[in-house]
N, C-alpha and C positions, 0 to 999 in steps of 0.2 A: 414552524417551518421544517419543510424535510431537507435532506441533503443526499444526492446518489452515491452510493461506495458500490467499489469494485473488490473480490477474492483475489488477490496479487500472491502468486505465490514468490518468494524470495529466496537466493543462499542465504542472505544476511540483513535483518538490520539492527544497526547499532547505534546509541545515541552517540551524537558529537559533541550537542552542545545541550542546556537546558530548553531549548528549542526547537532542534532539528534532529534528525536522524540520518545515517549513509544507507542509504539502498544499494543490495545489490541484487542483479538478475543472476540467474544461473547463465547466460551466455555473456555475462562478465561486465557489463556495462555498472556503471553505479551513478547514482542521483542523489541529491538532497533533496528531503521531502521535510516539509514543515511536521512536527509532533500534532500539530492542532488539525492536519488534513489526514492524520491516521488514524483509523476509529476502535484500533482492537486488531486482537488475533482472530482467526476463524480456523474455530477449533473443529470443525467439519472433516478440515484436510488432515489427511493421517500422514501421507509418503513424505511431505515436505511443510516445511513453515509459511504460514500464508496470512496475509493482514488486510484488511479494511482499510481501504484506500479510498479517497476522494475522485470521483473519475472526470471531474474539471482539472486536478492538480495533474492528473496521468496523464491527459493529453497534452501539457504544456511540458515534461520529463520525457526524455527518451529512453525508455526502458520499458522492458520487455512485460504485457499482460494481455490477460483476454477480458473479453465484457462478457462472458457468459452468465458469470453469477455475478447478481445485483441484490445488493440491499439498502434497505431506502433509512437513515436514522434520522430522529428528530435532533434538530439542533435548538 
């Protein structure tokens, strides 16, 4: 089975718990995002920090991303 992620660039994320993590967008909003729907960093991006996001869990968060770049992981 594949799973669609999203390039989410971030100011921050930090774990909270052993399961979750704080998102934040650069225009300041912040979410909890489950650890198990973040698939990695994406080391592509140079200017800022950017992570592999699930883009079912991102439409259910409000917070800030594009759908431009996709990439598809096996789960």
């Amino acid at each position: 089975m594949r799973i669609k992620c999203l390039s989410v660039k971030l100011e921050s994320l930090v774990d909270i718990t052993d399961k979750a993590c704080l998102a934040k967008s650069f225009d300041g909003r912040e979410v909890i995002i489950p650890k198990s729907q973040i698939f990695g960093q994406d080391y592509e991006v140079l200017k800022s920090e950017a992570y592999w996001i699930t883009e079912w869990i991102l439409k259910k968060k409000n917070i800030q991303y594009s759908s431009k770049k996709v990439q598809w992981f096996k789960i």
